[in-house]
NUKEZA-773342 format. One line per field, with one value per residue (C-alpha): residue number from 1; x, y, z. Coordinates in steps of 0.25 Angstrom, whole numbers, plus 5000, padded with zeros to 4 digits. Example, Ala and Ser with C-alpha at 12.3 -4.5 7.8 and 13.67 -1.06 7.14 Angstrom:
2
num <- (1;2)
X <- (5049;5055)
Y <- (4982;4996)
Z <- (5031;5029)
This chain:
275
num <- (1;2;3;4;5;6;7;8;9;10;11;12;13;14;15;16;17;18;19;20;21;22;23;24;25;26;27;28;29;30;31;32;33;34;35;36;37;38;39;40;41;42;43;44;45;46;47;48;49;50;51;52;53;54;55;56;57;58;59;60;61;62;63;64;65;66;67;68;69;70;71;72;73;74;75;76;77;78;79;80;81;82;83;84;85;86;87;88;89;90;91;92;93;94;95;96;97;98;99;100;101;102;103;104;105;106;107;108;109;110;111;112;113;114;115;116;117;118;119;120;121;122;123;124;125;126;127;128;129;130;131;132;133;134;135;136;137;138;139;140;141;142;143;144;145;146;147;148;149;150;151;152;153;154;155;156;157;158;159;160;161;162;163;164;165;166;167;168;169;170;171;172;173;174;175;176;177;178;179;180;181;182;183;184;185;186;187;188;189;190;191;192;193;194;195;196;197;198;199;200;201;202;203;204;205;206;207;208;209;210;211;212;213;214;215;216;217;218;219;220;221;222;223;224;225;226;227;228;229;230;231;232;233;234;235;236;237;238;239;240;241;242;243;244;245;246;247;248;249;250;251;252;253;254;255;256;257;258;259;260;261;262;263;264;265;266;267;268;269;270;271;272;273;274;275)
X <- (5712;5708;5696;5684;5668;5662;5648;5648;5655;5669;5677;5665;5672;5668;5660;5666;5656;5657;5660;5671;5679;5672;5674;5680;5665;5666;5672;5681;5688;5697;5695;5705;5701;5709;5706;5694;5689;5685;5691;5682;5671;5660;5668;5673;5660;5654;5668;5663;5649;5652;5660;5649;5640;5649;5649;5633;5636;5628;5637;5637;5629;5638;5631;5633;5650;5652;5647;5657;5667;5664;5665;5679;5684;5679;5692;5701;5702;5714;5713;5709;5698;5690;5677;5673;5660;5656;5646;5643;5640;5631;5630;5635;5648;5650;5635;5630;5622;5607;5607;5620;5623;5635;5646;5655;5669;5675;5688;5700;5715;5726;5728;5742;5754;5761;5775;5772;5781;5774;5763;5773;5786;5778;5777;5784;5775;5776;5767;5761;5762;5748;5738;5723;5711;5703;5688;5680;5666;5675;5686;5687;5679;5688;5681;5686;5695;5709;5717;5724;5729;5733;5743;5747;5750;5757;5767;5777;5781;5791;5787;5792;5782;5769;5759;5757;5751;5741;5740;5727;5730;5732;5744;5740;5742;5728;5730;5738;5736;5729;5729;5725;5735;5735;5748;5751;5752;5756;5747;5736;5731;5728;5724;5721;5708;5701;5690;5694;5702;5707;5700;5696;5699;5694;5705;5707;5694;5698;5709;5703;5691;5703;5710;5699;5695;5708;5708;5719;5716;5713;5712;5710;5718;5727;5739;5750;5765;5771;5762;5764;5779;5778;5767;5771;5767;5759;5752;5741;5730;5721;5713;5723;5736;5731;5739;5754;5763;5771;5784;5791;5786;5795;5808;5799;5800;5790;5798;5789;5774;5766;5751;5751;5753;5743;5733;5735;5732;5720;5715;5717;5709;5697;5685;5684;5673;5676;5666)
Y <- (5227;5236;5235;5228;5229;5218;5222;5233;5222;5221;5210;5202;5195;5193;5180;5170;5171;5187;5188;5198;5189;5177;5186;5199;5205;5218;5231;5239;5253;5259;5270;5277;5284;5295;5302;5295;5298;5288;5296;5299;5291;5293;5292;5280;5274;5279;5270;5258;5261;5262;5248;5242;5245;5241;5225;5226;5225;5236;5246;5247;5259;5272;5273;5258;5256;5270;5264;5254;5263;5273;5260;5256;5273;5277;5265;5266;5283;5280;5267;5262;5255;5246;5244;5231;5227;5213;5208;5201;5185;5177;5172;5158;5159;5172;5175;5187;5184;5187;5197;5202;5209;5218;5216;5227;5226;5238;5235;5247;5245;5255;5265;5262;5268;5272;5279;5295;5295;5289;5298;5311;5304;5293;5279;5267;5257;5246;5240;5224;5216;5210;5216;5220;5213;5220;5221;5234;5230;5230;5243;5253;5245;5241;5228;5218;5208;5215;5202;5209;5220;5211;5201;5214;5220;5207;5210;5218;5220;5231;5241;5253;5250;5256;5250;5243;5248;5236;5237;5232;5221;5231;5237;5248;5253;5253;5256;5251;5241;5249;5262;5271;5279;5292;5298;5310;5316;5330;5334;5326;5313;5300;5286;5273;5269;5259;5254;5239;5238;5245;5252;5265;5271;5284;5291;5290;5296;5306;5309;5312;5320;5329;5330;5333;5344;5352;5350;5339;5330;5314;5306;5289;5280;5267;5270;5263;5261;5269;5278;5278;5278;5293;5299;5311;5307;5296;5294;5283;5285;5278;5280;5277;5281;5294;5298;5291;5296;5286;5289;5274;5265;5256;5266;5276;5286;5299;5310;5322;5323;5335;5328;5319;5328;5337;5325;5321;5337;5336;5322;5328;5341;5334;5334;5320;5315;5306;5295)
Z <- (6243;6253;6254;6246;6246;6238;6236;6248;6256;6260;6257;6254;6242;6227;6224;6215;6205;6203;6187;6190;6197;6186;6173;6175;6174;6181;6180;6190;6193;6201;6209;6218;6231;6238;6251;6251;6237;6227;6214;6203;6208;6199;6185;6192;6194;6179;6175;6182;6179;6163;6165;6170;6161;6150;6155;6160;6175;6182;6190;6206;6211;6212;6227;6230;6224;6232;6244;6246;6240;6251;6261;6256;6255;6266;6274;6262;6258;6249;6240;6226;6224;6213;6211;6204;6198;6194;6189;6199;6202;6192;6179;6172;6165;6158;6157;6166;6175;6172;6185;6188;6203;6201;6209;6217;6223;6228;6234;6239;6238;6239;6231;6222;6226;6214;6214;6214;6201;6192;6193;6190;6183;6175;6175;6165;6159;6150;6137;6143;6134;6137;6126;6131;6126;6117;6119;6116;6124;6136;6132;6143;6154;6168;6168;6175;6167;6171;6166;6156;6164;6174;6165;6159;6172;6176;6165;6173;6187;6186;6196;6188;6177;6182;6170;6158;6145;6138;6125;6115;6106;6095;6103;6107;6121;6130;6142;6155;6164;6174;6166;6154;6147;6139;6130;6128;6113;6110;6120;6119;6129;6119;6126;6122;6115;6124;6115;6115;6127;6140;6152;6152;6165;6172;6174;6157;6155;6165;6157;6145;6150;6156;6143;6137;6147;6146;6131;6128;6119;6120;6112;6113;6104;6102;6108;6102;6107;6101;6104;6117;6117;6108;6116;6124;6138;6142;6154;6164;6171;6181;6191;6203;6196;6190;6180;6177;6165;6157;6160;6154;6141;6138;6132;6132;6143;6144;6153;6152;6156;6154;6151;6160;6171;6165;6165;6179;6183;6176;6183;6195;6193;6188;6199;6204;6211;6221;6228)
C-alpha cells in the first residue's frame, strides 16, 4: 500500500478485535483515481452505502470518507484506492455488538499495469474449478469474505491468462474473480444472474443503463458453458480494467469485436462525476 488512513489517521492500524479482520463483517469497493479525480464517485458511495445497509452497519458520511479520500488524492493524483467498512470493534463471539461504531480504512495502491492489448486484442481466461457458495441474503453485495476468490485466484499462475470465470454450484458461469462478464448474442448484451451469488459491481450496472440508453437489449440469465463458448463476443468489466474482451476460452478463440468496442465508447461518454 501506498498509503492508508485508518479512521482519518494514517497508518494507525486495525485493532485486533475489529470484526472485519474477526469475521469478514464489512463491505469494500474499489475506486480508481485519475488525474486527481476519484471516478465515479457518488455511484461508488450509493454502492457501498447499499452494501452496508444490506448487513446493518451504518455507512460512513459521504463528507467525512471524502475527507480522507481527499487527504490521500491530493499525494497520490494517480492510484486505486479501497475503501473498507467494519463494523467495527465489540460484541462476544458472532453476536453484534449492542452499539456498534463503524469502522473506515481507506488505503491507495497503484493503479495496475496491464498490457495495452488486452484492452484492444482481448484477453485469454479459464473456468476455476472452485465453485461459489450460494447465499441469496448476501448475492450482489462486495462484502468482505473474498476467500473464495482468493483459492480460486490461487489456481493459476500463467501470466497469459488474465482471469478466471467462478462458476455457481449449478455450473453456471458467475462472474470472474475480479470481474463481471457479459456475452454478446446476435446483437444483444446477456449476463449472469446474481441472485444467490456474485458481486455486482458498478461498472456492470453502468453497462446496462448504457445498453439500455442506446436501445440494445440486456438481458440477466444463467450462463451455461456452452453458452459461452457459442456467444458471439464476450467481454469483462471492472472498475480499474474498464472494459477487456475475451479473446481465449479454453479451444474457443473470439477474433472479431464489434460490441465490445461499442460498449467501451459508450462508458467513456457517459458524464462522470468525480469526487
Amino acid at each position: 500500500m501506498l498509503m492508508t488512513l485508518v479512521d482519518g489517521q494514517p497508518d494507525a492500524g486495525v485493532p485486533a478485535d475489529d470484526r472485519g479482520l474477526n469475521y469478514g463483517d464489512g463491505v469494500f469497493r474499489t475506486l480508481a483515481v485519475r488525474g486527481g479525480r476519484v471516478c465515479w464517485w457518488p455511484r461508488q458511495y450509493s454502492k457501498l452505502a447499499a452494501d452496508c445497509a444490506a448487513i446493518g452497519i451504518r455507512a460512513p458520511e459521504p463528507a467525512i470518507l471524502l475527507s480522507d479520500i481527499h487527504a490521500i488524492v491530493s499525494r497520490l493524483p494517480e492510484c486505486a484506492l479501497r475503501i473498507t467498512v467494519t463494523r467495527g470493534s465489540g460484541g462476544r463471539g458472532y453476536a453484534r455488538p449492542a452499539v456498534a461504531r463503524t469502522r473506515r480504512i481507506v488505503s491507495a495502491s497503484p493503479l495496475p499495469d496491464y498490457p495495452a492489448a488486452w484492452t484492444s486484442d482481448g484477453v485469454a481466461v479459464r473456468l476455476c474449478e472452485l465453485r461459489l457458495s450460494e447465499q441469496a441474503a448476501l448475492a450482489g453485495i462486495k462484502h468482505l469474505g473474498r476467500l473464495e476468490n482468493v483459492l480460486a485466484r490461487a489456481e493459476w499462475e500463467d501470466p497469459e491468462i488474465a482471469e478466471g470465470l467462478l462458476q455457481d454450484q449449478a455450473g453456471c458461469i458467475i462472474e470472474g474473480t475480479r470481474c463481471n462478464l457479459f456475452l454478446v448474442e446476435k446483437g444483444a448484451l446477456v449476463t449472469p444472474d446474481l441472485s444467490r451469488c456474485g458481486v455486482a459491481g458498478l461498472t456492470r450496472d453502468l453497462v446496462i443503463e448504457a445498453a439500455a440508453c442506446h436501445g440494445l437489449r440486456c438481458s440477466v440469465e444463467p450462463v451455461a458453458r456452452a453458452r459461452l463458448e457459442s456467444a458471439d463476443e464476450a467481454f469483462l468489466v471492472n472498475s480499474l480494467i474498464g472494459l477487456w474482451p475475451i479473446a481465449a476460452f479454453g479451444r474457443k478463440r473470439w477474433r472479431k469485436f464489434t460490441v465490445a468496442p461499442l460498449v467501451r465508447k459508450w462508458l467513456d461518454a457517459i458524464d462522470n462525476p468525480a469526487a
